[in-house]
C-alpha positions in Angstrom: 39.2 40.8 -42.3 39.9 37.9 -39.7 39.6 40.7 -36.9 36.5 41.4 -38.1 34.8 37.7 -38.6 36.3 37.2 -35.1 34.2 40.5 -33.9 30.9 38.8 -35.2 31.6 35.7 -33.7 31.9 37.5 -30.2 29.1 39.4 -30.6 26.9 36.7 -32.1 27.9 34.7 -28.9 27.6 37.2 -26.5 24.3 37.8 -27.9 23.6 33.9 -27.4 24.6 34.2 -23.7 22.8 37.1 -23.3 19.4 35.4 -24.6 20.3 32.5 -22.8 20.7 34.6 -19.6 17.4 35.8 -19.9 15.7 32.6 -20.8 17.3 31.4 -17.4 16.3 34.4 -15.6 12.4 34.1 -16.7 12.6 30.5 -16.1 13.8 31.1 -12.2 11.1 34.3 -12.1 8.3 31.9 -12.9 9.5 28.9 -10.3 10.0 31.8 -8.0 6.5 33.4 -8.7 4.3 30.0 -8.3 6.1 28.9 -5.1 5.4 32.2 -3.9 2.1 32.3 -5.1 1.7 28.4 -4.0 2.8 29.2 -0.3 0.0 31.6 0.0 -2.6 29.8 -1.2 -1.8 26.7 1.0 -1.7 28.7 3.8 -4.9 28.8 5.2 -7.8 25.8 5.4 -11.0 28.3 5.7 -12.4 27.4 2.4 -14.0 30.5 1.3 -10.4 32.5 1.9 -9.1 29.7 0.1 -11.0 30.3 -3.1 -11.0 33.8 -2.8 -7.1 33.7 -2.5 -6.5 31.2 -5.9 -8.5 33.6 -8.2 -6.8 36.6 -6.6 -3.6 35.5 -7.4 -4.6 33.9 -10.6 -5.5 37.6 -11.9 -2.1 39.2 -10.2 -0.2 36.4 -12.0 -1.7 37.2 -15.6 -2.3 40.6 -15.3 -6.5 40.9 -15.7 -9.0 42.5 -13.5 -11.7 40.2 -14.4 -12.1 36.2 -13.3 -14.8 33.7 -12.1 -13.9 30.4 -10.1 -16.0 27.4 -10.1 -16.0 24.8 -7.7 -18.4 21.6 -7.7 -19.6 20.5 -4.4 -19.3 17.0 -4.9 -17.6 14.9 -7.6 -19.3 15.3 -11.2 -21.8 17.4 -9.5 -22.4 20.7 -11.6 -19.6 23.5 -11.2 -21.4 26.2 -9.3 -19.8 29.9 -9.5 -18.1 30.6 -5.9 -15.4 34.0 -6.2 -16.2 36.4 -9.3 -13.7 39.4 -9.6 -14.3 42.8 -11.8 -17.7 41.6 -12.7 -21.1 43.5 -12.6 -23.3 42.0 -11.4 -21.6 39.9 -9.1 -21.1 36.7 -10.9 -22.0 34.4 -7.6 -25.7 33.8 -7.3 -26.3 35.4 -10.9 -27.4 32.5 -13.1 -27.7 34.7 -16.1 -24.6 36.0 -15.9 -23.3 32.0 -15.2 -25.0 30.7 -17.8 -22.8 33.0 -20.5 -19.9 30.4 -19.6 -21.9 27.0 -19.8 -20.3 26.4 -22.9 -16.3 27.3 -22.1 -17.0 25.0 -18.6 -18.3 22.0 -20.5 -15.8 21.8 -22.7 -13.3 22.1 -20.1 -15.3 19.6 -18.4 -15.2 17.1 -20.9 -11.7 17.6 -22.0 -10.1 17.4 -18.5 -7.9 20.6 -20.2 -8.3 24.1 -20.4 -10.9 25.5 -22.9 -11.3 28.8 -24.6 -13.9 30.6 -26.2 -15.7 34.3 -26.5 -18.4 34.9 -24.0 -21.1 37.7 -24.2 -22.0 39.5 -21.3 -24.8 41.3 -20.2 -25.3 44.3 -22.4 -23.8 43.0 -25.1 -19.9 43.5 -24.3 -17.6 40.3 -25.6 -14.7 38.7 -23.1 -12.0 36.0 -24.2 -12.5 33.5 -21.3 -10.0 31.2 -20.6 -10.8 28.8 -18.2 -7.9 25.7 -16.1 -9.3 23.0 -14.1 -9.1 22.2 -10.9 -8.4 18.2 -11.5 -8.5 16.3 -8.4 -7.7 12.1 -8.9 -8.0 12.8 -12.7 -11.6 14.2 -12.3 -12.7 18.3 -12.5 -14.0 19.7 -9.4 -13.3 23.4 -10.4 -12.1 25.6 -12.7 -10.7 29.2 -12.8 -11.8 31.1 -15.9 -9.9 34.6 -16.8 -11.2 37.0 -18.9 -9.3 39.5 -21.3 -11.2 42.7 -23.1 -11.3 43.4 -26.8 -10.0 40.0 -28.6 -7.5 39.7 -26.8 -5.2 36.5 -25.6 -3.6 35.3 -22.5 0.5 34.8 -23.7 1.7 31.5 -23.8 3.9 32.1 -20.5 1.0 33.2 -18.8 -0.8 29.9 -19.6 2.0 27.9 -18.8 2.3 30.3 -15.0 -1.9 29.6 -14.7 -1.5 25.6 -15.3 0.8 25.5 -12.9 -0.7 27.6 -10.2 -4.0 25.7 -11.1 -2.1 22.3 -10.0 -1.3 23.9 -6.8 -4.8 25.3 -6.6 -6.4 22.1 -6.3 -4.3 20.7 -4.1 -5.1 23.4 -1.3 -8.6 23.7 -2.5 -8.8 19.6 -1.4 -7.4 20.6 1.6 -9.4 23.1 3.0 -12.7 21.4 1.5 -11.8 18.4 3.7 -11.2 20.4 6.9 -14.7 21.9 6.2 -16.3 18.9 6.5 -14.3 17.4 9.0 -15.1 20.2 11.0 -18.7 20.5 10.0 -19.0 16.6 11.1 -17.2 17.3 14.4 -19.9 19.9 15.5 -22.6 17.8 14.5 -21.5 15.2 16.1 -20.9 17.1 19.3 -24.0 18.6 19.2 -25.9 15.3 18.9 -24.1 13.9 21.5 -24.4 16.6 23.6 -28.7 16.7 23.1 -29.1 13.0 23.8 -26.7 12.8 26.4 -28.7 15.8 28.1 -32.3 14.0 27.5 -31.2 11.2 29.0 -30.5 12.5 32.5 -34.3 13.3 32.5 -35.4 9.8 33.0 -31.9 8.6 35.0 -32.8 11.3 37.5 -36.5 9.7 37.2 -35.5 6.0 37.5 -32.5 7.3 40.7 -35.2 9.1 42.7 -37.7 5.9 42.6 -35.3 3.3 43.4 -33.9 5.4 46.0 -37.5 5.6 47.4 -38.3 1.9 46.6 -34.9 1.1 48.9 -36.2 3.3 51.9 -37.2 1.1 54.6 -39.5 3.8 56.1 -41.8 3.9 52.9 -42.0 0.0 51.8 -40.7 -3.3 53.8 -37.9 -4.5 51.9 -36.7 -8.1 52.1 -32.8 -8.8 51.7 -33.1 -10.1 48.6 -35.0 -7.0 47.5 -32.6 -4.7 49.5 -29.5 -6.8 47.4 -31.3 -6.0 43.7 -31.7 -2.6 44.5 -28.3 -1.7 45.3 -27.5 -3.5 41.9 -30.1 -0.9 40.2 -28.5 2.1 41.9 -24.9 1.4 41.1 -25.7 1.2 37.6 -27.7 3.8 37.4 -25.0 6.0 38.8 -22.4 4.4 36.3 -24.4 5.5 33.5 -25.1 8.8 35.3 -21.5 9.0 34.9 -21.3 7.9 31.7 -23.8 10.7 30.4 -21.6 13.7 32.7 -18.5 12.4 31.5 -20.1 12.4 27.2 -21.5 15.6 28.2 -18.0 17.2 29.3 -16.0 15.6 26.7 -18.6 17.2 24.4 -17.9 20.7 26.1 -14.3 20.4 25.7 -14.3 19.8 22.3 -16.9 22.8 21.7 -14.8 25.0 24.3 -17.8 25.4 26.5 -16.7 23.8 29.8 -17.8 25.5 32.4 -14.4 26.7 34.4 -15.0 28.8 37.4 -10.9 29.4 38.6 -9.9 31.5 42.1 -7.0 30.6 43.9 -6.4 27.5 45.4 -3.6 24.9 46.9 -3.3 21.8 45.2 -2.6 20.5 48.2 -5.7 20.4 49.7 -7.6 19.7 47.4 -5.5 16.1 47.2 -6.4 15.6 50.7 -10.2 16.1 50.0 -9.8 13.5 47.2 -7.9 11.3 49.1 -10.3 11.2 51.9 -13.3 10.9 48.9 -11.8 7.7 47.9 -11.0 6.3 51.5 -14.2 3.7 51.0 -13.2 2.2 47.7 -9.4 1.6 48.4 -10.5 0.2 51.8 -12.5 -2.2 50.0 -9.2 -3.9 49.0 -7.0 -2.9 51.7 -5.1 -0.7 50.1 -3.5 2.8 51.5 -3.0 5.7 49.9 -0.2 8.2 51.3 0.5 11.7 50.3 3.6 13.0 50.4 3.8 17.2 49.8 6.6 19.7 50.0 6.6 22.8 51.9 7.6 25.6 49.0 4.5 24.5 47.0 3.1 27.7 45.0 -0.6 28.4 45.2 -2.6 27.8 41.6 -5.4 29.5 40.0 -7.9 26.9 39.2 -11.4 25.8 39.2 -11.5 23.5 42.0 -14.5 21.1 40.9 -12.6 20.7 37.7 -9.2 19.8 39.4 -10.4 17.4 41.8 -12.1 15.9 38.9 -8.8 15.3 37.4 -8.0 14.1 41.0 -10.7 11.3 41.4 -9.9 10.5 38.0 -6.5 9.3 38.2 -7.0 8.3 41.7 -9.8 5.7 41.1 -7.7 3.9 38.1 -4.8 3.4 40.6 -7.1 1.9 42.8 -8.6 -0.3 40.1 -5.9 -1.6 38.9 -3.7 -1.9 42.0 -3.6 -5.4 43.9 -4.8 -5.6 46.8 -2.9 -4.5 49.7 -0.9 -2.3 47.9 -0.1 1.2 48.5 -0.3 3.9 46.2 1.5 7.0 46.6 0.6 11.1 46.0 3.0 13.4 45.7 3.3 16.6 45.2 6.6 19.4 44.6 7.3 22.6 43.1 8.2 22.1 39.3 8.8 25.4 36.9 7.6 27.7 38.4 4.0 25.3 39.4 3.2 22.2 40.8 3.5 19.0 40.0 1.1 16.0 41.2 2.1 12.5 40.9 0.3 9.4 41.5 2.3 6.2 41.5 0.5 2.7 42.0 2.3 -1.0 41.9 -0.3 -2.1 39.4 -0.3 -4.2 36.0 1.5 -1.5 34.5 1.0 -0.2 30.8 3.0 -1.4 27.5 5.1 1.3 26.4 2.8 0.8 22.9 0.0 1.4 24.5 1.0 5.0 26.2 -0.3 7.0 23.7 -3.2 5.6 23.5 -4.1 6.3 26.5 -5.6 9.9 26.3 -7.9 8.6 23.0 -11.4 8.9 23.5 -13.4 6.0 24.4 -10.1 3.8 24.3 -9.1 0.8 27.0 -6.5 -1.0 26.2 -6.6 -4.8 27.6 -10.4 -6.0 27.6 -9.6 -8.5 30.3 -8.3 -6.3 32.6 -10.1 -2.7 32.3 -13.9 -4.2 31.3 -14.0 -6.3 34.5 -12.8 -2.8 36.7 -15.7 -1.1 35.0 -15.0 2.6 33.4 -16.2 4.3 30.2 -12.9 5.3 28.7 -13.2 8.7 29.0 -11.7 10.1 32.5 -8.3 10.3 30.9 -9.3 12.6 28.0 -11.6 14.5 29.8 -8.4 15.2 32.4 -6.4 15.9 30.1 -8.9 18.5 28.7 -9.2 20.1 31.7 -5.7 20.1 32.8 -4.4 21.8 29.5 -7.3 24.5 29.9 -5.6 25.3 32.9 -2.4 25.8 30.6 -1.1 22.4 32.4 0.3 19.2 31.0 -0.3 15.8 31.5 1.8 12.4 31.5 2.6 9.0 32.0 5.0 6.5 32.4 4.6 2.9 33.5 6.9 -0.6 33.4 4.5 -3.6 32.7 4.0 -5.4 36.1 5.8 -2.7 38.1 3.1 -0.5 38.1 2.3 3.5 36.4 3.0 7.0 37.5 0.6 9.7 35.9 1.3 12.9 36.5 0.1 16.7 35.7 1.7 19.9 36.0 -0.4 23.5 37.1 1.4 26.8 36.8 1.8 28.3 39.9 0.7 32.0 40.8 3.8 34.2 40.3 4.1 36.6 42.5 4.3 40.5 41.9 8.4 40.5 42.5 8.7 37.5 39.8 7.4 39.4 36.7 9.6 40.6 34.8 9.8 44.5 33.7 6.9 44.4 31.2 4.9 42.9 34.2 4.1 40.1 32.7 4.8 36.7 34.4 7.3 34.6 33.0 6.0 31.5 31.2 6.8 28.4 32.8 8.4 25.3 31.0 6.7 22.3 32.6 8.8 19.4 33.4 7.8 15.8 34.7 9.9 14.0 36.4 10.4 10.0 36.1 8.9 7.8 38.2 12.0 6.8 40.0 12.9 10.1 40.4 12.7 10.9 44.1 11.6 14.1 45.8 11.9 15.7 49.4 8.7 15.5 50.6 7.2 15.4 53.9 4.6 12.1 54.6 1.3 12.8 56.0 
């Protein structure tokens, strides 16, 4: 008798264990199934793919063919049918067919939970909708409805599994709704730029041409005074010619429409020809600029225009902000498998807070300083865009009151014998090296 009482208490406890086993099991199936089904849908910010992924995986994790998902393009704004699965007519665009859920949605709506009811579709048939929201900051900005034939209803477990793939839902929903409009406010706002920056060189070229005439001894007698107030008018006019150029190729960078035109070049002499460009300015303040260059250097495949650019660029903010009588140093040496250009000046020097900065659009850091050498803030992000194009990389270094080094990186052209046995050249790493870092150059 005790054998067998102690027989039924095993078996009633095995049992136990074996229920609790499976309760466990389920449990760690669900987690497992929404982090799963959670990964995928955060993994993309397109919008439409986004909504068309939730409700996918909304009917996979319940087990239905058929499901709608609303979506309401602003907050409180009506919920406006965006993915529709199994349904015919296609549910998006169909207001009829909409209008069968009006009353499931607005009790969902009001609730801030999900609602239930039977819907009748066109023809008569009858669906058991069941419908989540899509709660963002405590408010409905969506909703997924599913839809089960013939009376029937969505298990408790698969409510639970749908409220918490719904949390997730509207979390990655958010997301990719934000980067929509981000985006979509990005391209206006390039575009706009772009179209009044282009009307604008209409009259500059206009207003260039007549005070270049009005400045021509040979067509009009011009006093000194005169002669002095023109040359004012003409360097501002070019500094807002180059304040529409440089708008206009920041706007082509960040559209990817920057004209590039690369053949094979040496950066090397292409430093010299903006070195020689700049001769006038830095002899305005005595200062000398001296190029130092190694002998291995590689040739690059770039678009010239674009590089010396990048050159001027860098080369006209040493000059600016060196002291006069300084001397400010280009160098260039075989880095990686490219070449790496370095321009070191003795000037103020840069606040290690204020390096990354530096490359922001429109950005310049101390008033006092960078307003009285003139610039518009851009050179440095438009280099940087051209550089990386080129699949270089820019940088800086600088010690307040001991002066900056900015330097960029170019691969180099590998030659037939350095590819490896796929043929394909093997990808550089670029490396800068630190400004006190010294190389074995040759002065010219």
């Amino acid at each position: 008798m005790a054998n067998l009482e102690l027989q039924t208490s095993e078996e009633a406890l095995r049992r136990h264990r074996d229920a609790l086993k499976g309760i466990v099991e389920e449990a760690t199936r669900r987690v497992r199934t929404l982090h799963e089904l959670g990964r995928q849908i955060t993994s993309s910010l397109n919008l439409e793919q986004t909504l068309g992924l939730v409700l996918d995986k909304s009917l996979e994790l319940t087990g239905t063919a058929e499901g709608l998902l609303f979506l309401a393009d602003e907050p409180g704004g009506p919920l406006v049918c965006r993915e529709g699965r199994g349904l015919i007519p296609d549910p998006v665009g169909d207001g009829a067919l909409v209008a069968a859920f009006d009353s499931v949605t607005a009790r969902l709506r009001e609730g801030r939970r999900p609602a239930e009811g039977t819907v009748i579709l066109e023809g008569g048939a009858t669906r058991e909708a069941y419908a989540v929201p899509l709660l963002q900051e405590g408010e409905v900005r969506g909703s997924v409805v599913i839809l089960t034939p013939g009376g029937g209803l969505l298990s408790d477990d698969d409510r639970d599994l749908l409220a918490g793939l719904a949390a997730q839902a509207a979390i990655a929903v958010h997301n990719a709704t934000l980067f929509t409009r981000m985006r979509d406010i990005e391209r206006m706002k390039s575009e706009f730029v772009a179209v009044v920056s282009h009307e604008l060189r209409t009259p500059l070229t206009a207003i260039k041409g007549t005070l270049e005439l009005l400045a021509d001894p040979r067509y009009f007698p011009v006093e000194s005074r005169q002669g002095e107030l023109f040359a004012i008018c003409e360097a501002n006019t070019e500094r807002l010619e180059a304040l529409v150029n440089d708008i206009l190729d920041l706007s082509k960078l960040e559209s990817s429409r920057l004209s590039s035109h690369p053949v094979e070049t040496s950066l090397a002499t292409l430093v010299r020809g903006a070195v020689l460009n700049l001769g006038n300015l830095a002899g305005r303040k005595e200062l000398r600029i001296v190029t130092e260059v190694t002998d291995d250097l590689p040739l690059v495949r770039a678009d010239e225009r674009r590089i010396v650019q990048v050159l001027l660029n860098l080369l006209s903010n040493a000059v600016k902000f060196s002291p006069a009588g300084a001397e400010i140093t280009v160098a260039l040496r075989s880095v990686s498998g490219g070449v790496c250009v370095e321009i070191r000046d003795s000037g103020i020097g840069i606040a290690a807070e204020d390096l990354p900065k530096l490359f922001s659009r429109f950005r310049q850091l101390d008033a006092s300083n960078t307003r009285a050498a003139g610039g518009t803030g851009l050179g440095l992000v438009i280099s940087r865009g051209i550089v990386e194009e080129h699949g270089g990389r820019i940088h800086a270094v600088s010690t307040p009151g001991a002066g900056s080094v900015f330097s960029f990186w170019l691969p180099g052209i590998t030659a037939p014998e350095d590819a490896d046995e796929t043929g394909s050249a093997p990808a550089p790493s670029p490396a800068f090296p630190e400004p006190e870092s010294q190389c074995s150059v040759a002065r010219d």
